[in-house]
Biopython code that builds the backbone (N, CA, C, O; Angstrom):
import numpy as np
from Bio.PDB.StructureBuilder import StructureBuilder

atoms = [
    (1, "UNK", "N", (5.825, 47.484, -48.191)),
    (1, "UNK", "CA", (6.091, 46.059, -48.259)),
    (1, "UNK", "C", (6.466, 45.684, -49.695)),
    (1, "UNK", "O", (5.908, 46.198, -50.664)),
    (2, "UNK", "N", (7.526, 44.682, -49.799)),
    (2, "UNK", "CA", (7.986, 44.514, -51.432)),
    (2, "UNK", "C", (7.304, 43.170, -50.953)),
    (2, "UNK", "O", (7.214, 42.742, -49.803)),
    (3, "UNK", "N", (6.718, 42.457, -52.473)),
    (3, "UNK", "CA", (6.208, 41.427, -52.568)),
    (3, "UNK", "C", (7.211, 40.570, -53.757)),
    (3, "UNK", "O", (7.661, 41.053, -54.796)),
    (4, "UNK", "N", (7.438, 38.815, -53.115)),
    (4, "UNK", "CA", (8.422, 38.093, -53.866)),
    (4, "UNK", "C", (6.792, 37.318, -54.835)),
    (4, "UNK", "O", (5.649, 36.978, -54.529)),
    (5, "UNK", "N", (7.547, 37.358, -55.920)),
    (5, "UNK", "CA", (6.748, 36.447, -57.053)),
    (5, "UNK", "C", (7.343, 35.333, -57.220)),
    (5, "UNK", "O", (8.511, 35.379, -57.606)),
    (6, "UNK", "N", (6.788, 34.186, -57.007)),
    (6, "UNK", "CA", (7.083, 33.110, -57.790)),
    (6, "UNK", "C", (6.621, 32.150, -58.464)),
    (6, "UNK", "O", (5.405, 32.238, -58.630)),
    (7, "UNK", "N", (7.049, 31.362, -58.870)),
    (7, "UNK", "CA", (6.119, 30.315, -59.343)),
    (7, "UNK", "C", (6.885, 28.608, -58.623)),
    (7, "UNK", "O", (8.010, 28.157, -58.839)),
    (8, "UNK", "N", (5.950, 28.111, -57.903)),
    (8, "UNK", "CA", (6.533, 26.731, -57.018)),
    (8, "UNK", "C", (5.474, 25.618, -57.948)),
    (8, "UNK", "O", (4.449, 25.617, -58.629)),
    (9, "UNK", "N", (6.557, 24.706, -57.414)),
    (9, "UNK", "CA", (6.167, 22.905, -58.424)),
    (9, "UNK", "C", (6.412, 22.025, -57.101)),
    (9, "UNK", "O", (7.377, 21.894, -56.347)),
    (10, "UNK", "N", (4.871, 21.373, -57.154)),
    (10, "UNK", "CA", (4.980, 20.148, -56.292)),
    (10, "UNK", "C", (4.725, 19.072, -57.078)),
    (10, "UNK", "O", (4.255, 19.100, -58.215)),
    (11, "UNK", "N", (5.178, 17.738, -56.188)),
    (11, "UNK", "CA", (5.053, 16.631, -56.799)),
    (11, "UNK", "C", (3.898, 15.869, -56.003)),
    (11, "UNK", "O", (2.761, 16.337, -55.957)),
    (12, "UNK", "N", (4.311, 14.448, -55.261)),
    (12, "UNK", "CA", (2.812, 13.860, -54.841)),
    (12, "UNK", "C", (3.610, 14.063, -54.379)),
    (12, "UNK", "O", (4.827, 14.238, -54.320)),
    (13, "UNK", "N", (1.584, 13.972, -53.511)),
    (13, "UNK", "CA", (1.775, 14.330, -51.893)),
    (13, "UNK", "C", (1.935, 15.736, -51.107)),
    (13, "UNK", "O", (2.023, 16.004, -49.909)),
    (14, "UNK", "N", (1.937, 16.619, -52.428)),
    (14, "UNK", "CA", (2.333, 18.251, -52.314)),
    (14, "UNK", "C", (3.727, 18.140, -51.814)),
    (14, "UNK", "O", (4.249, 19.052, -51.173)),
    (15, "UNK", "N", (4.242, 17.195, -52.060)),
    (15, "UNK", "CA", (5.878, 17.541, -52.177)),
    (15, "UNK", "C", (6.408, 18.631, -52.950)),
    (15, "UNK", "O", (6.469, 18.677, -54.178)),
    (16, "UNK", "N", (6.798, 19.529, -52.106)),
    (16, "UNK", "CA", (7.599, 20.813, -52.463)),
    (16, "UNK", "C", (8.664, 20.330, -53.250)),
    (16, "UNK", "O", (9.614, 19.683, -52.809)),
    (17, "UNK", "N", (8.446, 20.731, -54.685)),
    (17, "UNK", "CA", (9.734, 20.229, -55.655)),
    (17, "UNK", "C", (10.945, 21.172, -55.805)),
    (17, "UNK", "O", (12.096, 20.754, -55.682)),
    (18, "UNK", "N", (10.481, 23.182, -56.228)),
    (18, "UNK", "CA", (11.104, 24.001, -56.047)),
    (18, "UNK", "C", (10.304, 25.505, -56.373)),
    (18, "UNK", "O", (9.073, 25.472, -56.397)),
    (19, "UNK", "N", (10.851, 26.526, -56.567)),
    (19, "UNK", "CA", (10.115, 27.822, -56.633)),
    (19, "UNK", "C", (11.307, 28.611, -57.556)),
    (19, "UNK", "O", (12.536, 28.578, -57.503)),
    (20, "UNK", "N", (10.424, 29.278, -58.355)),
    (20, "UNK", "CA", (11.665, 30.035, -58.952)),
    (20, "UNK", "C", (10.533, 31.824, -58.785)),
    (20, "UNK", "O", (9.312, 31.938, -58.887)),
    (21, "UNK", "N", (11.781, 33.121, -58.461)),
    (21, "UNK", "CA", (10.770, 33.920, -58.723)),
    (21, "UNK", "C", (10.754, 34.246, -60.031)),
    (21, "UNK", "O", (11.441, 33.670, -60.875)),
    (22, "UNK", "N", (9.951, 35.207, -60.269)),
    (22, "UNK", "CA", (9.960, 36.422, -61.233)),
    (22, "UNK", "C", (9.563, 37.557, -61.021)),
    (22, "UNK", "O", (9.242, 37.977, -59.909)),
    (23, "UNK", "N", (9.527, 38.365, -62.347)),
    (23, "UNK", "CA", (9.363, 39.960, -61.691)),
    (23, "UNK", "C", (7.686, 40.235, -62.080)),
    (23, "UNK", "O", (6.960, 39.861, -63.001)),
    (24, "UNK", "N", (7.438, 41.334, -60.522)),
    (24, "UNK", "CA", (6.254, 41.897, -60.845)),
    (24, "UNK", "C", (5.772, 42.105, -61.848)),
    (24, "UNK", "O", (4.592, 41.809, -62.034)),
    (25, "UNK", "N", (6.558, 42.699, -62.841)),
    (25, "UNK", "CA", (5.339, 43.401, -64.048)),
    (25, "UNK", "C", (5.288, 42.297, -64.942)),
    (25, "UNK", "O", (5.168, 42.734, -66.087)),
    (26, "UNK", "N", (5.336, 40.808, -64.911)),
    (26, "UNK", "CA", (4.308, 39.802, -65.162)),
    (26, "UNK", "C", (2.646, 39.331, -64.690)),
    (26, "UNK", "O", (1.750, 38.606, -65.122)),
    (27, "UNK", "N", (2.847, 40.066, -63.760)),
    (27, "UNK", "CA", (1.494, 40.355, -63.238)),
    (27, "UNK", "C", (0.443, 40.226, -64.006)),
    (27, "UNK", "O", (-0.482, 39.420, -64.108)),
    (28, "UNK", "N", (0.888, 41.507, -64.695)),
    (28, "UNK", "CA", (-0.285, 42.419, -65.350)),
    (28, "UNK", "C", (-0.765, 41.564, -66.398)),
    (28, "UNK", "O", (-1.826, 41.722, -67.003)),
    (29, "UNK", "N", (0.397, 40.299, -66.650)),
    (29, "UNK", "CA", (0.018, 39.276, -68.050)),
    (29, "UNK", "C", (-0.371, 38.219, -67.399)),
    (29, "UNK", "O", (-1.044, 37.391, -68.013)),
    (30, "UNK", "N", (-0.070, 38.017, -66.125)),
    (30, "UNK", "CA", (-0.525, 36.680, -65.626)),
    (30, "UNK", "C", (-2.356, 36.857, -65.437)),
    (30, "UNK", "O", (-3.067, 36.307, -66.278)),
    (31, "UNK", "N", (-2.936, 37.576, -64.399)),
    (31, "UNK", "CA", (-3.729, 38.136, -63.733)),
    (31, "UNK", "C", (-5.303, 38.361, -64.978)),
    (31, "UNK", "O", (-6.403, 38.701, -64.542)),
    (32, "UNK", "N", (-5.094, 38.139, -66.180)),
    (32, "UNK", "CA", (-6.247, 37.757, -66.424)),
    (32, "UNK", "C", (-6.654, 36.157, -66.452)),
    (32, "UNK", "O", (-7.822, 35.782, -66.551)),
    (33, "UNK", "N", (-5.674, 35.390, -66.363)),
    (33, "UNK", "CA", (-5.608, 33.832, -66.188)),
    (33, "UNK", "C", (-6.002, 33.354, -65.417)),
    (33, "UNK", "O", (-6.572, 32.266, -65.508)),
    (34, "UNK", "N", (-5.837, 34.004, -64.362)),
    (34, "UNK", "CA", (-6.857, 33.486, -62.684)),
    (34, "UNK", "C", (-7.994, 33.861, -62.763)),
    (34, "UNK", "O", (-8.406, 34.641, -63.621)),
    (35, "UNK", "N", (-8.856, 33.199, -61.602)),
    (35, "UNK", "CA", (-10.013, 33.520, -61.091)),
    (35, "UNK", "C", (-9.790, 34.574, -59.569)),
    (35, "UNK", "O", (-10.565, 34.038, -58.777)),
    (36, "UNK", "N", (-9.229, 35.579, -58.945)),
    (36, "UNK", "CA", (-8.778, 36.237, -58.254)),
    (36, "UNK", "C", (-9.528, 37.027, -57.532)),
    (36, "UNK", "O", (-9.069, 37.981, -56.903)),
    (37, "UNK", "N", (-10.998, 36.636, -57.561)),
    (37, "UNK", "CA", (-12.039, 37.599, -56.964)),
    (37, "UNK", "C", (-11.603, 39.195, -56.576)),
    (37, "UNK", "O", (-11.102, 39.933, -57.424)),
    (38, "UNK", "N", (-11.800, 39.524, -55.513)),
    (38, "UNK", "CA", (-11.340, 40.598, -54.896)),
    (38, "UNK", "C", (-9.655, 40.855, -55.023)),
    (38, "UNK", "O", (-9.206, 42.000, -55.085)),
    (39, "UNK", "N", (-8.999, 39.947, -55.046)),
    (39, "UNK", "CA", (-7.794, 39.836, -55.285)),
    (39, "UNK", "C", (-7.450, 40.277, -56.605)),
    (39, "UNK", "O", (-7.156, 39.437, -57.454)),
    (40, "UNK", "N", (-7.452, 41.312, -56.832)),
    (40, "UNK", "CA", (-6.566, 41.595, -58.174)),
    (40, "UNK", "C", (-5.056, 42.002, -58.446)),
    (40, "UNK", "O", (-4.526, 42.254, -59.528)),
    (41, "UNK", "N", (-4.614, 41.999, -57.420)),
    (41, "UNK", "CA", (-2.990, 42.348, -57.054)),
    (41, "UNK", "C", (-2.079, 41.036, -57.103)),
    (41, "UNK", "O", (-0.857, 40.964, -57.231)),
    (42, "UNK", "N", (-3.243, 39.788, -56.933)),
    (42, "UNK", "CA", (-3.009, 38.747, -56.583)),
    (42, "UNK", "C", (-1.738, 38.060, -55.645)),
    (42, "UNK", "O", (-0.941, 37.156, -55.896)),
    (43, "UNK", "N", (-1.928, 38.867, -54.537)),
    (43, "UNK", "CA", (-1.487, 38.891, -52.914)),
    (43, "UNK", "C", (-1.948, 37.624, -51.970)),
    (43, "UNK", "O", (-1.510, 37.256, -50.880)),
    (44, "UNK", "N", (-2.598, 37.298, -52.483)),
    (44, "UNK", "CA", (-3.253, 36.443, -50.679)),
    (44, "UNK", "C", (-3.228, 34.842, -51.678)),
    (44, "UNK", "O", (-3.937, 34.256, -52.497)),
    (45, "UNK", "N", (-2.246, 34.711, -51.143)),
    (45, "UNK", "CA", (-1.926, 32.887, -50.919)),
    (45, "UNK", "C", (-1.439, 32.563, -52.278)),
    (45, "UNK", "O", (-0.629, 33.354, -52.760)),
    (46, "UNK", "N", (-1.775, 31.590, -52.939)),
    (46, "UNK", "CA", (-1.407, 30.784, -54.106)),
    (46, "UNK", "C", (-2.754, 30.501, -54.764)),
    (46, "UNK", "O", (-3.876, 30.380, -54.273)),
    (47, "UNK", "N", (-2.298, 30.429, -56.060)),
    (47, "UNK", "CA", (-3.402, 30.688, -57.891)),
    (47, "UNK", "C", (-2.626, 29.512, -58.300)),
    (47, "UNK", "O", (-1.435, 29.546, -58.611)),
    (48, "UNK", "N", (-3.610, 28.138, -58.273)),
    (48, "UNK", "CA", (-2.936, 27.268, -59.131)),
    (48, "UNK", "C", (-3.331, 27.472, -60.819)),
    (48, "UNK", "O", (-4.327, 27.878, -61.418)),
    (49, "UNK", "N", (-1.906, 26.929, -61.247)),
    (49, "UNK", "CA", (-1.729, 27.086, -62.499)),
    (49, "UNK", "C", (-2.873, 25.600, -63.443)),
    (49, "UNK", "O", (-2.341, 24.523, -63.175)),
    (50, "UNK", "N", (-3.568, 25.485, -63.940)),
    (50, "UNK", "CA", (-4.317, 24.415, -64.193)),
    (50, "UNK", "C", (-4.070, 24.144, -65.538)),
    (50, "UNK", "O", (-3.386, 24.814, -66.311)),
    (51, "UNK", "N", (-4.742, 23.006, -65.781)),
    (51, "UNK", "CA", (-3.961, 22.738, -67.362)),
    (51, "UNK", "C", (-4.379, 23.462, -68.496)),
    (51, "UNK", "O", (-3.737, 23.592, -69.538)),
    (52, "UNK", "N", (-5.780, 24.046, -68.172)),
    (52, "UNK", "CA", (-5.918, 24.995, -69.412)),
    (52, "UNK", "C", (-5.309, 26.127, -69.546)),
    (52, "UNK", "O", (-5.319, 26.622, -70.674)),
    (53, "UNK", "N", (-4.616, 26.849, -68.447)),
    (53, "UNK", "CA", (-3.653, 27.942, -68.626)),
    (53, "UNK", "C", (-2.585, 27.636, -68.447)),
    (53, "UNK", "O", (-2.026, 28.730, -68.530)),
    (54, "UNK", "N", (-1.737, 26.845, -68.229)),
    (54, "UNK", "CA", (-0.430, 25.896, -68.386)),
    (54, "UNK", "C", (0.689, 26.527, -69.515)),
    (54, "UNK", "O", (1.843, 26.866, -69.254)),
    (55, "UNK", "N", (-0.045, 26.592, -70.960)),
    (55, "UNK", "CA", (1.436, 26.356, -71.668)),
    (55, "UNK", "C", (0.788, 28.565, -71.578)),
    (55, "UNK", "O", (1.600, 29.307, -72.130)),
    (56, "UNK", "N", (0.322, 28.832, -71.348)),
    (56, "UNK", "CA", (0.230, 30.234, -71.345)),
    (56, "UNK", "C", (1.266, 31.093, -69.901)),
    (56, "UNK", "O", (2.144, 31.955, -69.934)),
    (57, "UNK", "N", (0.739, 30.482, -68.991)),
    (57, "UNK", "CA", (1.809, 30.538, -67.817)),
    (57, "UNK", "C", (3.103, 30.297, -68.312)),
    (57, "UNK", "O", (3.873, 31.236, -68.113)),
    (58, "UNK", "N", (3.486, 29.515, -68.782)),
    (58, "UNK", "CA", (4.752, 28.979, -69.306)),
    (58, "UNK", "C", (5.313, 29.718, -70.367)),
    (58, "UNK", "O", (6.540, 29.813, -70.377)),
    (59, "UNK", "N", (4.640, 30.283, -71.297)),
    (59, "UNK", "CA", (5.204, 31.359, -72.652)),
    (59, "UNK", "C", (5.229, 32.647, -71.923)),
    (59, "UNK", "O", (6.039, 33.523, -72.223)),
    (60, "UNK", "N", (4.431, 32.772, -71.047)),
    (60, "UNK", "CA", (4.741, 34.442, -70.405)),
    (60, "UNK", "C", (6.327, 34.606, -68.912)),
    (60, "UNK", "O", (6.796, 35.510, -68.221)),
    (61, "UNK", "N", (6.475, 33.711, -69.037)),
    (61, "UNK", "CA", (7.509, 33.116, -67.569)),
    (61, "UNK", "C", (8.528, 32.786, -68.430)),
    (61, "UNK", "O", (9.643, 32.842, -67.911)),
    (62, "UNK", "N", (8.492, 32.471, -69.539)),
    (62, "UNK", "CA", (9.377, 31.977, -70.709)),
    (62, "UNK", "C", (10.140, 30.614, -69.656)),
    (62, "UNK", "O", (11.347, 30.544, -69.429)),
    (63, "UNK", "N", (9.247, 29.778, -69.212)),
    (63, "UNK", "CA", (9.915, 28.669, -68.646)),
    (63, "UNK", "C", (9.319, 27.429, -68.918)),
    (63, "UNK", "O", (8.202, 27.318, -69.423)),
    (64, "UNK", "N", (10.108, 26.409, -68.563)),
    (64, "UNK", "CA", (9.014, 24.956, -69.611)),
    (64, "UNK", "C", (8.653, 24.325, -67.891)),
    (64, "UNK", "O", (9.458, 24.206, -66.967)),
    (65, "UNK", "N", (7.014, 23.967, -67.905)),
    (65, "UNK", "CA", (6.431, 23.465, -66.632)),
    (65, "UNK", "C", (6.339, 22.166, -67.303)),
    (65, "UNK", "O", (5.897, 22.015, -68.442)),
    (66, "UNK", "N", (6.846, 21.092, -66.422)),
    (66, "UNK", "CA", (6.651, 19.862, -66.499)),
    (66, "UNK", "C", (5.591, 19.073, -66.247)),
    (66, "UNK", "O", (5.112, 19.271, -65.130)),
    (67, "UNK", "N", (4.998, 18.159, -66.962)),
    (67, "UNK", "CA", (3.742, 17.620, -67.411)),
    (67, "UNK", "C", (3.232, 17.078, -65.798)),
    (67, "UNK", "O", (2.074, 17.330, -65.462)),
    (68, "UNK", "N", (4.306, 16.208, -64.678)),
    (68, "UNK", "CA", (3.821, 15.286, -63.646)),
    (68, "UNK", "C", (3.968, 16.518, -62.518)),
    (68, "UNK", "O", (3.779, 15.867, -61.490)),
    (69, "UNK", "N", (4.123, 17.491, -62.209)),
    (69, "UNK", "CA", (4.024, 18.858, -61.485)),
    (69, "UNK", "C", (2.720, 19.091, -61.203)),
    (69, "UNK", "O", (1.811, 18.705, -61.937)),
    (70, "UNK", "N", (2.499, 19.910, -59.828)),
    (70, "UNK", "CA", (1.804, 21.059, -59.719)),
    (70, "UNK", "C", (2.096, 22.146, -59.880)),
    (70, "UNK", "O", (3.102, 22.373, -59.208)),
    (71, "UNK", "N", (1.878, 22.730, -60.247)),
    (71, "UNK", "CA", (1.846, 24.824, -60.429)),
    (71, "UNK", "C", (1.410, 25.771, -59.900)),
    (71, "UNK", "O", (0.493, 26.066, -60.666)),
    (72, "UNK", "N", (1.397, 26.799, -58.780)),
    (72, "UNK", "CA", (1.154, 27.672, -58.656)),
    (72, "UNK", "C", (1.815, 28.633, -58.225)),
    (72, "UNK", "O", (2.471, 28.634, -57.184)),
    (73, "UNK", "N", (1.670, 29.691, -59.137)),
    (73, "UNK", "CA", (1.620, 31.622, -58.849)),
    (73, "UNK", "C", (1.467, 31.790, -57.193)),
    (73, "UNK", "O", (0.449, 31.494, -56.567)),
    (74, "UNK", "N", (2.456, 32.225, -56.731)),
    (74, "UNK", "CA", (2.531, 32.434, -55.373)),
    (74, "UNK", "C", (3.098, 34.294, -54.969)),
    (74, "UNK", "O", (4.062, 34.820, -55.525)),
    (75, "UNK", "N", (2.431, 34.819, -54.165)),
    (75, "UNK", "CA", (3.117, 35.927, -52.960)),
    (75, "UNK", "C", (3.661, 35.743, -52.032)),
    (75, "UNK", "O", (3.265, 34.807, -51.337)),
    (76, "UNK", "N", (4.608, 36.394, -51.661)),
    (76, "UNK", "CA", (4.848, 36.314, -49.873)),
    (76, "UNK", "C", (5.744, 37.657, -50.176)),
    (76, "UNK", "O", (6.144, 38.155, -51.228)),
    (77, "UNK", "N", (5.895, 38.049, -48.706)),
    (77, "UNK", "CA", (6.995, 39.363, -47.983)),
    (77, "UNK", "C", (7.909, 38.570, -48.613)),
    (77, "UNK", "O", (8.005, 37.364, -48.842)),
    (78, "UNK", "N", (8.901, 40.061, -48.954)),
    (78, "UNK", "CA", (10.335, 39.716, -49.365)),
    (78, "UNK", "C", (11.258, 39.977, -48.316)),
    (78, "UNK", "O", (10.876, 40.941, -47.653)),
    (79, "UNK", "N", (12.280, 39.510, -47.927)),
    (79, "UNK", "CA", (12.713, 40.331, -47.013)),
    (79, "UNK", "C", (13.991, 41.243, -47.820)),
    (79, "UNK", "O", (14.641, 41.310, -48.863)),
    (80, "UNK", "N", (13.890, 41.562, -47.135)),
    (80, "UNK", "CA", (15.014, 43.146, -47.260)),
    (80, "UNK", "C", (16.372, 42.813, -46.388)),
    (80, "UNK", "O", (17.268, 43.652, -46.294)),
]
sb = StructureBuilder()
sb.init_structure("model")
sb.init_model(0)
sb.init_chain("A")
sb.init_seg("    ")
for serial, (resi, resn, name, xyz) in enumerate(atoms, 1):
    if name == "N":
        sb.init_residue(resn, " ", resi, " ")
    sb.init_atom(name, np.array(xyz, "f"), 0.0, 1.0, " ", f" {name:<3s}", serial, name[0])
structure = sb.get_structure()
């Protein structure tokens, strides 16, 4: 199974704003930032991005997250 990375922004209301991916071997820099219990592959569902790891998410993604957003680190199947 290939796994898609991304990172998605909602607005209110969990309005789906957009998703951009990136590549796996951000992982390995994201993944001490979460709380991921058993999850260390960080596979199963969505890791919101919160404001104390915010501009860190953002320097490792090299992307600018906007202040009125939600954030989260997401998995799913890629398809092929």
């Amino acid at each position: 199974m290939r796994v898609k990375r991304e990172i998605a922004a909602y607005g209110e209301d969990d309005e789906f704003v957009f998703a951009q991916e990136f590549p796996e071997e951000k992982i390995s820099e994201l993944r001490p930032l979460f709380d991921y219990g058993d999850d260390d592959e960080l596979y199963a569902g969505a890791y919101e991005v919160t404001d104390d790891i915010r501009d860190r998410v953002a320097a490792i993604l090299g992307i600018e997250l906007k202040p009125d957003l939600s954030y989260y680190v997401e998995a799913s199947e890629a398809a092929d």
